[in-house]
Structures are given as C-alpha cells and as structure tokens.
C-alpha positions as CSV (number, residue, x, y, z in Angstrom):
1,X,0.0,0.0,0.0
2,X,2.8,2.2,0.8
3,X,4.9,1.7,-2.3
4,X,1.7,2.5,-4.6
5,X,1.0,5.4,-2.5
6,X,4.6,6.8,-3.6
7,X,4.3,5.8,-6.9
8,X,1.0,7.9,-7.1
9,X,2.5,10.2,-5.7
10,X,6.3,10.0,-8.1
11,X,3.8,9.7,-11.0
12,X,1.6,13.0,-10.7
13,X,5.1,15.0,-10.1
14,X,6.3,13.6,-13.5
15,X,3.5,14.4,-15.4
16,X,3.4,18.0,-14.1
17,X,6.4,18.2,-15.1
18,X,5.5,16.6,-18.6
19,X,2.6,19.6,-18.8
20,X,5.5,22.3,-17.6
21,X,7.5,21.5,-20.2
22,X,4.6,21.0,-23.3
23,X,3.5,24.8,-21.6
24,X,6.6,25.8,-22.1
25,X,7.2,25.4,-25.6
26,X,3.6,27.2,-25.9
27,X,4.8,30.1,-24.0
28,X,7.3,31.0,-26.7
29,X,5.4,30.5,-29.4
30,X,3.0,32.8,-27.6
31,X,5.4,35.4,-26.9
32,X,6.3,35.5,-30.4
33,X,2.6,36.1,-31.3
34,X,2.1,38.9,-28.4
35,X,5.8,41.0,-30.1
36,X,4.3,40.7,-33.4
37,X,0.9,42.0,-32.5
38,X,2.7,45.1,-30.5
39,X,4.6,46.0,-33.1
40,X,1.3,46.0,-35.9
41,X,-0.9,47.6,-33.5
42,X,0.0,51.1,-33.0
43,X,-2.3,53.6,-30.6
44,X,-3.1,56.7,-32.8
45,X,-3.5,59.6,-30.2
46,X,-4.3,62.9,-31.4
47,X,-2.3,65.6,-30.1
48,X,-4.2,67.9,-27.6
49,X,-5.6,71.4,-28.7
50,X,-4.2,74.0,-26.5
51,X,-6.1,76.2,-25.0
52,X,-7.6,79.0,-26.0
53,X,-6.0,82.6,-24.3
54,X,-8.3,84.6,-22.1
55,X,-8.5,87.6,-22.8
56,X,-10.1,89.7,-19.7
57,X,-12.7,92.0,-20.3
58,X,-13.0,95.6,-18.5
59,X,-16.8,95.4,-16.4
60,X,-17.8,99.0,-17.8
61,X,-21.0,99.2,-16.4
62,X,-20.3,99.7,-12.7
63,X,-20.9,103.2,-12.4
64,X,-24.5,102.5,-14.7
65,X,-28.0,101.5,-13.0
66,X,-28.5,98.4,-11.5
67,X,-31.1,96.8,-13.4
68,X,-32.5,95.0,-9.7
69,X,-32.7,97.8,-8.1
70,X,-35.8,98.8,-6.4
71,X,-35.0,102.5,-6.4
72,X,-35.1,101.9,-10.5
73,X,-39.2,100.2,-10.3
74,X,-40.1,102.9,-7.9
75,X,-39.2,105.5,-10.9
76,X,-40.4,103.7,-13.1
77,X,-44.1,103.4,-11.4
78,X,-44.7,107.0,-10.7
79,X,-43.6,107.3,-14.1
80,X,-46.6,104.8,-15.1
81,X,-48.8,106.6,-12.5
82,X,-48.1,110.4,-13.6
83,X,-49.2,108.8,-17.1
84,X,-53.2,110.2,-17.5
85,X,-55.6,106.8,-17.8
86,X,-53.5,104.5,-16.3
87,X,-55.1,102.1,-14.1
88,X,-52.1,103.0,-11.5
89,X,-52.9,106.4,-11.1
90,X,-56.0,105.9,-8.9
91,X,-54.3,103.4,-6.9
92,X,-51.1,105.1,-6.1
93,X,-52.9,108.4,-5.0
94,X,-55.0,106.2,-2.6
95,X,-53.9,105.7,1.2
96,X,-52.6,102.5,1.4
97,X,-54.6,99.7,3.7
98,X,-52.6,97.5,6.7
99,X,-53.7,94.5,4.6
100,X,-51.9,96.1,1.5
101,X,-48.5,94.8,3.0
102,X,-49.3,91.0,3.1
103,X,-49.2,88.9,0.0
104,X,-52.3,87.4,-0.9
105,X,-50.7,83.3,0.0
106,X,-50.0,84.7,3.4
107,X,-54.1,85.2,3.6
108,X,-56.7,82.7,3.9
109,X,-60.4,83.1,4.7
110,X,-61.5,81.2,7.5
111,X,-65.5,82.3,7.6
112,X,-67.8,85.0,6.9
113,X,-70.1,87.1,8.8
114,X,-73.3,89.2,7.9
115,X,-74.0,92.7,10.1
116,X,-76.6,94.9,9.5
117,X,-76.9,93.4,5.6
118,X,-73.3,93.9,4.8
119,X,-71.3,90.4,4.5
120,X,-67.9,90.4,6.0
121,X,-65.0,88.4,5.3
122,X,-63.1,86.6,8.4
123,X,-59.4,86.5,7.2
124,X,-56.6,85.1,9.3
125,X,-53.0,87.1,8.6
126,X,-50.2,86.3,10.6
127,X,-52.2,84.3,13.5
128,X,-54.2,87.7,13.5
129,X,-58.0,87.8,12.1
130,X,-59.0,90.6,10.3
131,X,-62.3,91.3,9.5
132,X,-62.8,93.0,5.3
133,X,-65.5,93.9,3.0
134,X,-66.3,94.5,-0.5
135,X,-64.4,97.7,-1.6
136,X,-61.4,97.4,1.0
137,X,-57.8,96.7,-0.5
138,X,-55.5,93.5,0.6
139,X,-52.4,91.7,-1.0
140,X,-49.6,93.1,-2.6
141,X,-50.4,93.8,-6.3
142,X,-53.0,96.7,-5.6
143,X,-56.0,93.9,-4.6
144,X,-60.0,95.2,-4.3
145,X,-62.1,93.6,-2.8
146,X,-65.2,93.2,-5.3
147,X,-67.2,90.7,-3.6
148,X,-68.0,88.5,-0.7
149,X,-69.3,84.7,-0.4
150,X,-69.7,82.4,2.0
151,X,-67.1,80.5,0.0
152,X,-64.7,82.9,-1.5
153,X,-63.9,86.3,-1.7
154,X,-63.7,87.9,-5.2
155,X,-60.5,90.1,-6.1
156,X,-59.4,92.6,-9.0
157,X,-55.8,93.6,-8.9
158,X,-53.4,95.8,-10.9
159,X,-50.6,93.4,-11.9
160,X,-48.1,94.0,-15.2
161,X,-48.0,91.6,-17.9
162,X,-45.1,90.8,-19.9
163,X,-44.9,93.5,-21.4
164,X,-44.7,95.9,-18.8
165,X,-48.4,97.3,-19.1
166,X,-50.9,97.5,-16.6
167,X,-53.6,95.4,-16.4
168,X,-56.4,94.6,-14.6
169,X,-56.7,90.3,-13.0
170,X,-59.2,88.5,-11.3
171,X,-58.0,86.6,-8.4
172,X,-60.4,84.6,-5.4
173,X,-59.6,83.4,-1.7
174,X,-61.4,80.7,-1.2
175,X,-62.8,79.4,2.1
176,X,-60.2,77.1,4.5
177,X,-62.0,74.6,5.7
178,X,-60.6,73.3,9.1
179,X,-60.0,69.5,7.9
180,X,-57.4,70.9,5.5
C-alpha cells in the first residue's frame, strides 16, 4: 500500500512536469505572437488642442444703473402713474390699507359674517384675524375687494403683464375649511 501510495504520488510529479514542459514550448510561441501583434498595432492619439488665451474683459458698467434695483421700479411706477388713464394712477394716490403689506398666499379666509346686511369676510393674517369687505384693499399687487361669499372672496388687482403694461386680474380666496 505504501509503495503505490509513492508511486502515485512519483507519478503525478512527473506528469506536471510533462505539462510544464509542453506549456513551455507554448509560452514562446505565444510570446512571439504577443511582439508581433505590438509591433502591428500602433495607438493613434491625437495631439491635444491648446487652449484658447483669455483675454479679460474691462466690467464697464459699474458706475451704470442696477437693473434689480428697487430705487429703479419705484421711478419707473410714478412714471406709469403720472401717465393720465392709467389704471395706477387711482391706486397710487390712494392711502394704502394695513392689509396692503401682506401677500395674498399669506391670507386665507376662514369664515364669513353678515352685520346689518353687509357680508364680512373673516381673514386670518399672521395668526391675527382681520375682519374685510367689498371695496377694502389687501395683497400686494394693488388687490379690491369686489365681492364677498360664504365661500370665496372675489379680487381685481393691478398686476403688469409681460410686457410691462398694466392690467387689470381677477384673483379669489377661497374658504379654509378646518379638515385641510
């Protein structure tokens, strides 16, 4: 048992080596095939563009009129409002109303009330509740109040369109219901 145990063992040494040496011959027939392939496949690189020269520019219109600045819309809409038939005359000759300095997604109705035949909106602002009728002014773009439901409140505002005329919009603020 021994003696084929080390014969096993003598014989799958020998024929490793037998597969070595049949690799072997292989190998440089393989390297031969791996030199001749380098040398027929060349890498084609283009060269690199260099880059263009920047060429700084002078920023001549610091002394000019910032074209965000507010001082620049404030001349420009007295300018609109000194114009005769504008819809912003009558509203910038008008004293402004507390409710004028809220936008209108700040707002939202929360009921409506009837004294005396008139019907009065409930409005919450700022945790505050404000109490407005047809004809009184709220939200930033010059909003009227035109009339009152138990579900909405109707709105025409002065607002610009694109291109930079007056016009008039209709707008609503519709009841919040609690749930929502």
């Amino acid at each position: 048992m021994m003696q084929a145990r080390r014969f096993n063992a003598s014989g799958a040494a020998l024929l490793a080596g037998l597969l070595l040496v049949a690799c072997a011959a292989d190998l440089d027939e393989l390297r031969q095939w791996m030199e001749a392939e380098r040398k027929a496949a060349r890498a084609t690189i283009k060269p690199l563009v260099p880059p263009k020269k920047f060429l700084p520019q002078p920023y001549e219109a610091a002394g000019g009129i910032d074209p965000f600045s507010t001082q620049k819309l404030s001349v420009a809409i007295k300018q609109e409002a000194a114009q005769p038939n504008s819809l912003l005359t009558a509203e910038m000759n008008r004293r402004r109303e507390p409710l004028e300095a809220y936008p209108l997604d700040s707002m939202s109705m929360v009921g409506s009330i009837t004294r005396q035949g008139q019907r009065y909106a409930l409005l919450r602002v700022d945790n505050l509740l404000y109490q407005v009728k047809a004809g009184d002014y709220l939200g930033q773009n010059f909003g009227r109040v035109m009339k009152i439901t138990e579900t909405d409140i109707a709105l025409r505002e002065v607002v610009q369109d694109a291109a930079g005329e007056w016009i008039e919009r209709s707008s609503t603020l519709q009841l919040q219901e609690k749930g929502r």
